[in-house]
C-alpha positions as CSV (number, residue, x, y, z in Angstrom):
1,X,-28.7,26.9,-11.1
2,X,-25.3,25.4,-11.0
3,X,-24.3,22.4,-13.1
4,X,-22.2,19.9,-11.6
5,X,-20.3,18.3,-14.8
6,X,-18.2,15.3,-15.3
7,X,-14.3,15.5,-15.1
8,X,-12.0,14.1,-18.2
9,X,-9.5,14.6,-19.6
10,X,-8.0,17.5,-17.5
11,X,-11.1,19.5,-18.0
12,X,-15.2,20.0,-16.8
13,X,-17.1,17.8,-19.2
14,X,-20.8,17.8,-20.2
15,X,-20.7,15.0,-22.8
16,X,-23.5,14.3,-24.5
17,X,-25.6,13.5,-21.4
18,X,-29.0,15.6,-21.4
19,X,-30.0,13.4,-18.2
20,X,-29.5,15.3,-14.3
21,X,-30.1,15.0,-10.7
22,X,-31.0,17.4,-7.9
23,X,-28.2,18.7,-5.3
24,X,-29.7,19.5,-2.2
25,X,-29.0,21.7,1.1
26,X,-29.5,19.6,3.7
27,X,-30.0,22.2,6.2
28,X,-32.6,24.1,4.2
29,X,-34.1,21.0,2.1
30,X,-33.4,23.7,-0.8
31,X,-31.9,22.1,-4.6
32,X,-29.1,23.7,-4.7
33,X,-27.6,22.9,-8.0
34,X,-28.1,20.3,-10.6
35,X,-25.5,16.7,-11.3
36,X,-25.3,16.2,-15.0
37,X,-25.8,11.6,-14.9
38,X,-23.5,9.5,-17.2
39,X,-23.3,6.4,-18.4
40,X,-21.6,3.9,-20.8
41,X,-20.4,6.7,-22.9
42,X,-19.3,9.1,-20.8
43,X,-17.2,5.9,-19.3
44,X,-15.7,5.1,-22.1
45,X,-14.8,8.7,-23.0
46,X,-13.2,8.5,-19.7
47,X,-11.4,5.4,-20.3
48,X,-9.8,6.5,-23.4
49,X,-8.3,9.0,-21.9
50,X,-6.8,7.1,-18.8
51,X,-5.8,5.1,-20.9
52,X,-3.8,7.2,-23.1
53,X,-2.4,9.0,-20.1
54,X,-1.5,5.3,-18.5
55,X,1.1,5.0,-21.4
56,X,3.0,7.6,-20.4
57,X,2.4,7.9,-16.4
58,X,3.3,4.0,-16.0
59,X,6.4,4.8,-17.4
60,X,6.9,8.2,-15.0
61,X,9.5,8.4,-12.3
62,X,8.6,7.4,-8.7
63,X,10.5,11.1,-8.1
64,X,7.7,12.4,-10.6
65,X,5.2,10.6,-9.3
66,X,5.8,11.5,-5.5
67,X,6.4,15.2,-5.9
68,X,2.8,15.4,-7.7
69,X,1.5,13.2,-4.3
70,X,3.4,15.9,-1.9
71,X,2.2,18.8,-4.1
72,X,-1.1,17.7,-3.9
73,X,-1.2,17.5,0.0
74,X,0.2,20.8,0.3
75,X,-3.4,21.8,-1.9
76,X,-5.4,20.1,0.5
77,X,-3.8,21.7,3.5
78,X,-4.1,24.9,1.9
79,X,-8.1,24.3,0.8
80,X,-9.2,22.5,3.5
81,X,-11.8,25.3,5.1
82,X,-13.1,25.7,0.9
83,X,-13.4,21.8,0.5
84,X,-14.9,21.3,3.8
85,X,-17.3,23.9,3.1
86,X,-18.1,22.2,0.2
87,X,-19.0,19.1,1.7
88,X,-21.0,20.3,4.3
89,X,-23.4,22.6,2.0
90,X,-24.1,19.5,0.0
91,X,-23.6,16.4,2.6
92,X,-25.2,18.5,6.1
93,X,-22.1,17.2,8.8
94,X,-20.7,20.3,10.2
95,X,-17.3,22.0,8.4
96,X,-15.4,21.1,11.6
97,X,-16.4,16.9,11.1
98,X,-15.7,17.8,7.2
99,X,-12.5,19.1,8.0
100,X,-11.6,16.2,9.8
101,X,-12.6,13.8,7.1
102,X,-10.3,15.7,4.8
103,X,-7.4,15.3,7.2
104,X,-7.4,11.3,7.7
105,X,-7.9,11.6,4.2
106,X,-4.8,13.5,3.7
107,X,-2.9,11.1,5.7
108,X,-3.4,8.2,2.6
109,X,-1.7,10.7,0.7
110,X,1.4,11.0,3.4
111,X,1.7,7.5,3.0
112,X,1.6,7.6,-0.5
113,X,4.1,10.0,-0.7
114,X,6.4,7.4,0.8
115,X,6.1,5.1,-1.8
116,X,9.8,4.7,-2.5
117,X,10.6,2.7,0.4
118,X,7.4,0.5,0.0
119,X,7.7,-0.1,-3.6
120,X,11.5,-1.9,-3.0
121,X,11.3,-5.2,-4.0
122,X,14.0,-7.8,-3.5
123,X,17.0,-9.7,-4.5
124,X,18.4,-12.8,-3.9
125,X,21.9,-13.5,-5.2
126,X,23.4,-16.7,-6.5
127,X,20.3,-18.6,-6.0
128,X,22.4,-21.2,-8.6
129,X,25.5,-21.0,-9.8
130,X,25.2,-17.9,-11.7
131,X,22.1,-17.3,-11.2
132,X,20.2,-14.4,-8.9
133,X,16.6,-13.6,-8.6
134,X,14.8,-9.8,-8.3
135,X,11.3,-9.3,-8.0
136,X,8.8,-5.5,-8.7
137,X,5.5,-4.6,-8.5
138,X,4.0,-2.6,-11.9
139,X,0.6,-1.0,-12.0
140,X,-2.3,-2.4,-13.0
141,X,-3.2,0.4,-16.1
142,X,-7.0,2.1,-15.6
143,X,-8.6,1.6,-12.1
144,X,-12.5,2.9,-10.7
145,X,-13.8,3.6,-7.3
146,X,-17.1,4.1,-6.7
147,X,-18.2,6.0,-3.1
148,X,-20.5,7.0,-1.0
149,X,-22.2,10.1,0.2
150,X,-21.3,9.9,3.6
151,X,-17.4,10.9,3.3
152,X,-17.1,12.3,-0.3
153,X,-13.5,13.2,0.0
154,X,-11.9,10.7,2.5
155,X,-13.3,7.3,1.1
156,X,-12.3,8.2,-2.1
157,X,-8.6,9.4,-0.8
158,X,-8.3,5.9,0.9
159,X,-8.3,4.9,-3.1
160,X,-6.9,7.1,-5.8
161,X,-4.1,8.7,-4.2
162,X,-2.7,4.6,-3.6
163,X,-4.1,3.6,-7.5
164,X,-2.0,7.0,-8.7
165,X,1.0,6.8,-6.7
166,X,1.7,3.0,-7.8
167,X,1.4,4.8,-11.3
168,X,-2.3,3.2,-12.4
169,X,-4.9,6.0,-13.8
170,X,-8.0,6.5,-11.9
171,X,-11.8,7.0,-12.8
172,X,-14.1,8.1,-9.8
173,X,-18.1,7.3,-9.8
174,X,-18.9,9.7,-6.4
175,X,-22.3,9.5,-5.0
176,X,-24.8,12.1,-6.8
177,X,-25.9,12.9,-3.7
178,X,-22.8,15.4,-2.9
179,X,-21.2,15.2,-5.7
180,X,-18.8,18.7,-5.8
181,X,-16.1,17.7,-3.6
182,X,-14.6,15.5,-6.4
183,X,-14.4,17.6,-8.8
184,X,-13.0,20.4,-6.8
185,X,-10.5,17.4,-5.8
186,X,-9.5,16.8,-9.8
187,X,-8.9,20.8,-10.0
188,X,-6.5,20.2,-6.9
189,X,-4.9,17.5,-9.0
190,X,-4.3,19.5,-11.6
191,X,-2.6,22.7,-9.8
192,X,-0.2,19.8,-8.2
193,X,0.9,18.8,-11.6
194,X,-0.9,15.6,-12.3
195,X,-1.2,15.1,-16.3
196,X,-4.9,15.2,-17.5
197,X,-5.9,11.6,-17.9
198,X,-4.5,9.9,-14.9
199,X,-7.4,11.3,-12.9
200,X,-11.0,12.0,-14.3
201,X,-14.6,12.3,-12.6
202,X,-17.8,10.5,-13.7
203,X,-20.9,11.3,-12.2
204,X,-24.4,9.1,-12.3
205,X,-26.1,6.6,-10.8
206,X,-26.6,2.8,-11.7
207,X,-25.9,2.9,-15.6
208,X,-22.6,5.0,-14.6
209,X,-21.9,2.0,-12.0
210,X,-22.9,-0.9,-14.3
211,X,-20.6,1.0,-17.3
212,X,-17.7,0.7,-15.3
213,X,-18.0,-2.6,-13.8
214,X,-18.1,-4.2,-17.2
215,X,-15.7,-2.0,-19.2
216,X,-13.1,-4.5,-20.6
217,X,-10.6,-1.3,-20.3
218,X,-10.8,-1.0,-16.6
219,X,-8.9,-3.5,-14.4
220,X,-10.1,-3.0,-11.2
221,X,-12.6,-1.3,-9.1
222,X,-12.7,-0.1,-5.6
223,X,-16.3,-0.1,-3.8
224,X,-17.6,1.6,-0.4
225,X,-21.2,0.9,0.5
226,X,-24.0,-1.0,1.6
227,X,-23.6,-5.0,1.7
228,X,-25.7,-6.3,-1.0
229,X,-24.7,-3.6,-3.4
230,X,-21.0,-4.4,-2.4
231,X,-21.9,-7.6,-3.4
232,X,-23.4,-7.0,-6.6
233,X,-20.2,-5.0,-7.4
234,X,-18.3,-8.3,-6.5
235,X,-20.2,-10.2,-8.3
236,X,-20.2,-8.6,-11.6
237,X,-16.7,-7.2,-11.6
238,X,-15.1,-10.1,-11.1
239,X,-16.9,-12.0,-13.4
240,X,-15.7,-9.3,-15.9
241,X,-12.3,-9.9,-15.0
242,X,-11.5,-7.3,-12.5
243,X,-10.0,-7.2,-9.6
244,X,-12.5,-5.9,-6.8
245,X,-12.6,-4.2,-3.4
246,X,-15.9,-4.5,-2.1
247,X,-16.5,-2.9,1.9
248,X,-20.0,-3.4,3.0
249,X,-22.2,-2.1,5.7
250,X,-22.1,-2.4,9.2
251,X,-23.4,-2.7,12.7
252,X,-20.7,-2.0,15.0
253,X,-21.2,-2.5,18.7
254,X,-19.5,-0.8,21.8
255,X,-19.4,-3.2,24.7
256,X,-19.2,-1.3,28.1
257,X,-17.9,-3.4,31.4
258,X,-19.5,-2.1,35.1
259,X,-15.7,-1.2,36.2
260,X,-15.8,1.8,32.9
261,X,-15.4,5.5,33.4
262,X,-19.1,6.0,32.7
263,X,-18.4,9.5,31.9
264,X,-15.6,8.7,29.8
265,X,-17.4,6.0,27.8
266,X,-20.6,7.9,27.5
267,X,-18.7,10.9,25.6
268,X,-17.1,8.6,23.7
269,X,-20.1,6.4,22.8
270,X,-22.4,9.7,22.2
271,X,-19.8,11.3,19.9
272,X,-19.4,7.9,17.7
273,X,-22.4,7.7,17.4
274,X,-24.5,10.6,16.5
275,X,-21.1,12.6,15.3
276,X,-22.1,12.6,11.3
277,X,-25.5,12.0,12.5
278,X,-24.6,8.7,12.6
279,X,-24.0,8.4,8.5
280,X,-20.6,6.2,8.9
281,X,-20.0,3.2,8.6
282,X,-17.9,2.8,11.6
283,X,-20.5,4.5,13.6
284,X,-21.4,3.1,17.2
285,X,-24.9,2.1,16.8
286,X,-25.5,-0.3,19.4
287,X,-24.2,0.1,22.9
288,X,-23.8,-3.5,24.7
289,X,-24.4,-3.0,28.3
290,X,-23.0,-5.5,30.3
291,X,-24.3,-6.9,34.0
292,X,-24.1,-3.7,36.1
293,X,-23.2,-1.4,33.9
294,X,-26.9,-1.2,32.0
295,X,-28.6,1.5,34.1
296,X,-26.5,3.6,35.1
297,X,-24.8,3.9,31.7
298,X,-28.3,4.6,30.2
299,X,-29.1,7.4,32.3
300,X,-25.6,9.4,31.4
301,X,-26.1,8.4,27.6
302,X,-29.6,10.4,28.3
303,X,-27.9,13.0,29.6
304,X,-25.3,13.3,26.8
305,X,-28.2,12.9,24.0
306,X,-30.0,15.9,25.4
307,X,-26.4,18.0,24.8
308,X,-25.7,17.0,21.4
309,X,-25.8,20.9,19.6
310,X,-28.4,20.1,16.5
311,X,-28.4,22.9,14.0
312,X,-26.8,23.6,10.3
313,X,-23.1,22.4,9.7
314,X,-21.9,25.8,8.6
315,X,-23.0,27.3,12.1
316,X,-19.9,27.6,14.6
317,X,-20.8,25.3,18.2
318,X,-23.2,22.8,16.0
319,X,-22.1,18.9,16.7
320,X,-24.7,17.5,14.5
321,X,-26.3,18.4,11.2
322,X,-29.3,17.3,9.3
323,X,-29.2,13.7,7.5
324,X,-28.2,14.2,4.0
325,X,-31.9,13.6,2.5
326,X,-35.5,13.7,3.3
327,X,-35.9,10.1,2.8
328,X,-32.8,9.3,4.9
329,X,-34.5,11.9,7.6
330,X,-38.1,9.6,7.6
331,X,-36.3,5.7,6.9
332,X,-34.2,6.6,10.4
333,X,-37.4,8.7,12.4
334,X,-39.9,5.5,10.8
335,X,-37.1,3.4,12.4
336,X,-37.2,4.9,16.1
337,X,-41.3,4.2,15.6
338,X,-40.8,0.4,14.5
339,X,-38.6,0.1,17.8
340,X,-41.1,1.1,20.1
341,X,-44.2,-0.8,19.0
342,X,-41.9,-3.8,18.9
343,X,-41.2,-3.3,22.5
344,X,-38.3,-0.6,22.5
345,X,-37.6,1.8,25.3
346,X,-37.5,5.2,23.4
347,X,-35.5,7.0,26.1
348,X,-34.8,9.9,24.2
349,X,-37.1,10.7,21.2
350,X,-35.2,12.8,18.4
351,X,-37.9,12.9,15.6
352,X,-39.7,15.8,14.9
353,X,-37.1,18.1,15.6
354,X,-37.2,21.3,14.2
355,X,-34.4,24.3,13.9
356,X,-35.3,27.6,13.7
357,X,-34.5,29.1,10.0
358,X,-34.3,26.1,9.0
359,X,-37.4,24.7,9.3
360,X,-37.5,22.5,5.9
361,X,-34.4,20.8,7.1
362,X,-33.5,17.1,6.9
363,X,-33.0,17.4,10.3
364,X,-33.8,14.7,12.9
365,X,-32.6,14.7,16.9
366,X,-30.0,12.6,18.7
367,X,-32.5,9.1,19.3
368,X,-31.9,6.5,22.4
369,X,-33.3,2.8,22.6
370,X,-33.2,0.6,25.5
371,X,-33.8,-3.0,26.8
372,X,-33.4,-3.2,22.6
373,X,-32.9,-7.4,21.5
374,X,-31.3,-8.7,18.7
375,X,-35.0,-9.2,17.0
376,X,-35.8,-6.6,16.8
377,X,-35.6,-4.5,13.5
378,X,-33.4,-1.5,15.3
379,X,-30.8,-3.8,15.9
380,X,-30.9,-6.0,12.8
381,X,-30.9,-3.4,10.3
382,X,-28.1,-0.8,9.7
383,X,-30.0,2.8,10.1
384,X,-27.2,4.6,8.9
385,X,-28.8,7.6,11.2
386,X,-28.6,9.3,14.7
387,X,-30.3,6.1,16.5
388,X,-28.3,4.6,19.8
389,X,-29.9,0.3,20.5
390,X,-28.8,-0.7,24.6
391,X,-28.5,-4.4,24.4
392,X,-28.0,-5.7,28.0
393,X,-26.0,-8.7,28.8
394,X,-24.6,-10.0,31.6
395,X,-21.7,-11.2,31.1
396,X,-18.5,-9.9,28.6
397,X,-18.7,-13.8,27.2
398,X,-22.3,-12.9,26.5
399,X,-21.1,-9.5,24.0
400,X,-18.5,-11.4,22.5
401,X,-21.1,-14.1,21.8
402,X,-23.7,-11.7,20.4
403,X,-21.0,-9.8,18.6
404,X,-19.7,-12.4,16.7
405,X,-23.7,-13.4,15.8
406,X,-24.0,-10.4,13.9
407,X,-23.2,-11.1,10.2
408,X,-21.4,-7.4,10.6
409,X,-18.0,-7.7,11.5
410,X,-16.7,-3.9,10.5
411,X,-15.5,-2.4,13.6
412,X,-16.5,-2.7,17.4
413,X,-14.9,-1.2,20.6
414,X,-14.7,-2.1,24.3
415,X,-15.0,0.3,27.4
416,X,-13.0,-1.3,30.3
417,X,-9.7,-1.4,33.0
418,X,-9.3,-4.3,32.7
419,X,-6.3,-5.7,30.5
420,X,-7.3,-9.1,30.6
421,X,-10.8,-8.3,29.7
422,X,-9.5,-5.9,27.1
423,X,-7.3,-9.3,25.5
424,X,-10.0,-11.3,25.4
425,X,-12.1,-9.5,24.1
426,X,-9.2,-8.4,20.7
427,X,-8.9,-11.9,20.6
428,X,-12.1,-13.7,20.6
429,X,-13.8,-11.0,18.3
430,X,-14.5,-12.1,14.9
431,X,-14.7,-8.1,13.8
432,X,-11.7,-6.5,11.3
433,X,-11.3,-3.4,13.4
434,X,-11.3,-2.9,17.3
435,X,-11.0,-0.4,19.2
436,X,-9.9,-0.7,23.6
437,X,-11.6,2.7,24.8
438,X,-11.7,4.1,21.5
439,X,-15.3,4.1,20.0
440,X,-14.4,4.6,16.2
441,X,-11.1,2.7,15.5
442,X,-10.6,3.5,12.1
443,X,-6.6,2.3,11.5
444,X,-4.3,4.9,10.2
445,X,-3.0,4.6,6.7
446,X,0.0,3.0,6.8
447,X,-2.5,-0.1,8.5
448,X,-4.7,-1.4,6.2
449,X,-9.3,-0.5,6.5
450,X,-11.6,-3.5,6.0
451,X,-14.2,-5.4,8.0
452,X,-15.2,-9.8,8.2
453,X,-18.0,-11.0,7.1
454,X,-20.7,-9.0,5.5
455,X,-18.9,-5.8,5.9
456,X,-15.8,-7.0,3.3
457,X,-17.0,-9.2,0.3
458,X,-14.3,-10.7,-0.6
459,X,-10.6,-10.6,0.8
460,X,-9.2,-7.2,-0.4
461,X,-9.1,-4.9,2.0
462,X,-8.3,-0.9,1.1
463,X,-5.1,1.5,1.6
464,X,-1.9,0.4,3.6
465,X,-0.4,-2.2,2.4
466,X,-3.4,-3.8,1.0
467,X,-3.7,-0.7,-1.2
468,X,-0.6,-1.2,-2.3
469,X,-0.8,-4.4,-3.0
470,X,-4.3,-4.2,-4.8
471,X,-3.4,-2.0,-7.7
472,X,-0.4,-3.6,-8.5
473,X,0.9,-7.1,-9.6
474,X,4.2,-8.6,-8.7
475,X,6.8,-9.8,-11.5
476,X,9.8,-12.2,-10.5
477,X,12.5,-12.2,-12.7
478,X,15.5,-14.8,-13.0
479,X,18.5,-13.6,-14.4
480,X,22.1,-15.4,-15.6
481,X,24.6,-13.9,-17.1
482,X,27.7,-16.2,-18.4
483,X,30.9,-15.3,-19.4
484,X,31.8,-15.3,-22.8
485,X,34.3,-18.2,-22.5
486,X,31.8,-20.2,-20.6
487,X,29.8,-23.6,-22.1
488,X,27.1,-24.5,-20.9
489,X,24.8,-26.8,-21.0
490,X,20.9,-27.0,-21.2
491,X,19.3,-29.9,-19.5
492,X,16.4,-31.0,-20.5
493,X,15.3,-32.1,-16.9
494,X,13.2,-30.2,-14.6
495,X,15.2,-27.2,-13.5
496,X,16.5,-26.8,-10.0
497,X,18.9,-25.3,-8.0
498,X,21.7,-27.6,-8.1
């Protein structure tokens, strides 16, 4: 049985931990290997060395430290059918949706590469007589991120690559549920030149989490996850003194208008939201049906459910894997249950399924509710899962009213032709990311990720030039320099300009 160890100092690390967790094969329902768990002492082994490398990489060469960033994608180009491999024996999406988590992944580290341009700060001469003004940005010195399981090498790309390339050090808490993918990540690093230190790997769950959300050596942590534990992270880090990003959950809604290309929108809407098996957080997981639109939309997202390939993410043609545990594989079919006997249209019926082979499977099929209402438990909760709600409305004032109800505000999309409909819409949303006939609209890097309300606790949103302005901290500096034959003289008013 393999052992999935911690990653310090440059190297695999057991540390005293006798403490593990299971590693399972979705697809089969098989332990596949075993997570070794730390905790305050494995985090504070991994802060002494980040911060020993912190002395020297803060001081490193933008040059230095972009030709590691640039050696590093190159790695990730040249890996990307291993890593994706990787996540998909230990997560269950299939290698292709893995590969393309590794690629918008990649793209943080493009922009990171480009640091030289953002990193110029500015100067303003003879502010006095004499006198100019410049102003920089240094790093912060040791940085966390903590992640989920449902991206285990993007979410944390849209961190350290941004913490490293500002010249911070980085310690990752990944989710024990697929754990590998980091670690083959810190081996990555260290073929692209990265000194040991700046980036190391503990694994664990909540003492691991509590360990580095209270170490007085870390200055900030990055958080993906569910709302109340994003805002438990909040809330203790920052009364420890750290800065925090904190991105919650999510219950992202597509709004559809009668004059929509059904077909069109129903791809769209079917791949966003069962792609993954719906384990994203900008996953589409209720479709908003307005006036005309409701029936005939429901009877091609029927049709599209019924297609959606179910089978093991290593097999070529699959669209959707298993759900990345057995308890996530009975919360989500328990959930299409609740729906009906609280008065639900279950218009396609996914639980049950079975794949042949792989019979012990977390596997559960594409699921489609109708004439769904907002009190209902399928559309209140976030079932992380393959589960599509209907919500009919009648009017697009009516969505935009329900929408901005939700105490989500993550992502949300609209399916139209019409302009004006489409700038209302952007405008009168109270949601941090929208898509206009594009179901997932997660921004590129150089934009900035991060949802309202319940979905971002806090005001930090990650990478772009939030990112950039999270792990580091701005210094303005005032500078005279008088000649020699000069006198002058100190007054002991208030100083100005003058």
């Amino acid at each position: 049985m393999t052992t999935i160890q911690h990653w310090i100092n440059g190297s695999p690390v057991t540390a005293g931990t006798s403490a593990t967790a299971p590693v399972f094969n979705p697809a089969t329902g098989q332990e596949q290997a075993r997570v070794v768990l730390g905790g305050a002492a494995e985090v504070d082994a991994a802060v002494v060395a980040a911060t020993t490398a912190f002395e020297t990489w803060s001081e490193s060469s933008l040059a230095q430290r972009t030709q590691v960033m640039f050696a590093f994608r190159q790695l990730l180009v040249e890996h990307e059918e291993e890593l994706g491999r990787i996540i998909s024996a230990e997560h269950g999406k299939t290698v292709d949706d893995a590969r393309g988590e590794i690629t918008r992944g990649r793209e943080v580290v493009e922009f990171a590469c480009g640091l030289g341009d953002v990193l110029k700060g500015s100067f303003s001469d003879q502010v006095s007589r004499g006198v100019d003004v410049h102003d920089f940005r240094q790093p912060l010195g040791v940085v966390a991120g903590i992640t989920p399981f449902n991206f285990p090498a993007m979410v944390p790309l849209w961190m350290h690559p941004m913490a490293i390339a500002t010249g911070n050090t980085f310690i990752l808490k990944p989710s024990e549920r697929d754990p590998s993918a980091a670690n083959f990540v810190a081996e990555l690093y260290k073929k692209a030149g990265l000194p040991d230190g700046v980036f190391n790997v503990v694994h664990g769950g909540k003492p691991a989490v509590d360990a580095i959300l209270t170490h007085p050596g870390i200055e900030a942590v990055s958080f993906v996850g569910s709302t109340p534990i994003a805002k438990y992270v909040h809330e203790q880090a920052t009364s420890h003194g750290k800065r925090v990003q904190a991105l919650g959950g999510a219950k992202n809604h597509a709004v559809v208008l009668p004059d929509a290309d059904l077909e069109f929108t129903a791809n769209h809407i079917t791949a966003g939201a069962y792609g993954s098996a719906g384990e994203r957080c900008m996953a589409v997981s209720v479709a908003v049906a307005v006036g005309d639109a409701a029936d005939a939309l429901v009877e091609v997202l029927e049709r599209k459910a019924r297609e959606v390939k179910v089978g093991p993410g290593d097999v070529p043609g699959t669209e959707m894997g298993p759900l990345v545990t057995k308890a996530s594989q009975e919360r989500v079919e328990n959930a299409v249950g609740v729906a009906a006997t609280q008065g639900a249209t279950v218009v396609v019926d996914g639980r049950g399924l079975k794949v042949d082979g792989h019979e012990e499977g977390f596997f559960t099929g594409p699921s489609l509710l109708d004439r769904v209402t907002t009190e209902m438990d399928a559309y209140k909760e976030e079932l992380f899962g393959p589960v599509l709600a209907v919500v009919r409305v009648d009017t697009l004032d009516d969505a935009i009213d329900l929408i901005n109800a939700n105490p989500y505000g993550n992502g949300t999309a609209l399916f139209t032709s019409s302009g004006e409909a489409a700038r209302r819409f952007q405008r009168r949303v109270k949601i941090g990311m929208i898509g206009i006939n594009v179901p997932v609209p997660v921004p590129m890097s150089y934009y900035s990720f991060g949802g309202w309300k319940d979905s971002l606790i806090g005001d930090s949103p990650i990478h772009g030039p939030e990112g950039i302005r999270f792990y580091t901290r701005p210094k303005v500096v005032t500078t005279r320099w008088p000649q020699p034959e000069q006198q002058l003289t100190a007054g002991f008013n208030f100083p100005t300009s003058n």
